[in-house]
N, C-alpha and C positions, 0 to 999 in steps of 0.2 A: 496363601494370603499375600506372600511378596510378590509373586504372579501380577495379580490382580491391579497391589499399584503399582509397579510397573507400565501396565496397560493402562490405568487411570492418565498415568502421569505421560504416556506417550500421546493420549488422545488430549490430553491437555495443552502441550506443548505441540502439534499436532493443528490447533486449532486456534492457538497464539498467533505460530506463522503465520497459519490462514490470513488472520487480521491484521497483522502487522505489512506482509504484504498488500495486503490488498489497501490500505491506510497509506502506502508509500507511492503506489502506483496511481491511487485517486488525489494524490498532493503532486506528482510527475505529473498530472493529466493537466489538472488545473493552473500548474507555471505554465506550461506549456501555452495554453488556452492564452493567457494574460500575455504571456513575451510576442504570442506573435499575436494579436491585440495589437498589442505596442508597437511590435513591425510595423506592423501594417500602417498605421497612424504616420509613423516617420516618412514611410514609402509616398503618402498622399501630398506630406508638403513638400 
């Protein structure tokens, strides 16, 4: 039985990561997107 959560609780935290990076990397993607945007704009005048 303590087995079991254990493996509960790894596939849980397991799958937190998952979304937590993936949540940081889709917010990195999108500054990203926006600053050179922005670059870009300053570059034209």
């Amino acid at each position: 039985m303590n087995g079991k959560t254990s493996i509960d609780v790894g596939i849980a935290g397991s799958l937190t990561m998952i979304v937590l990076v993936t949540a940081v990397t889709l917010l990195l993607v999108s500054f990203y997107r926006r600053f050179k945007k922005l670059s870009d704009r300053n570059e034209d005048k």
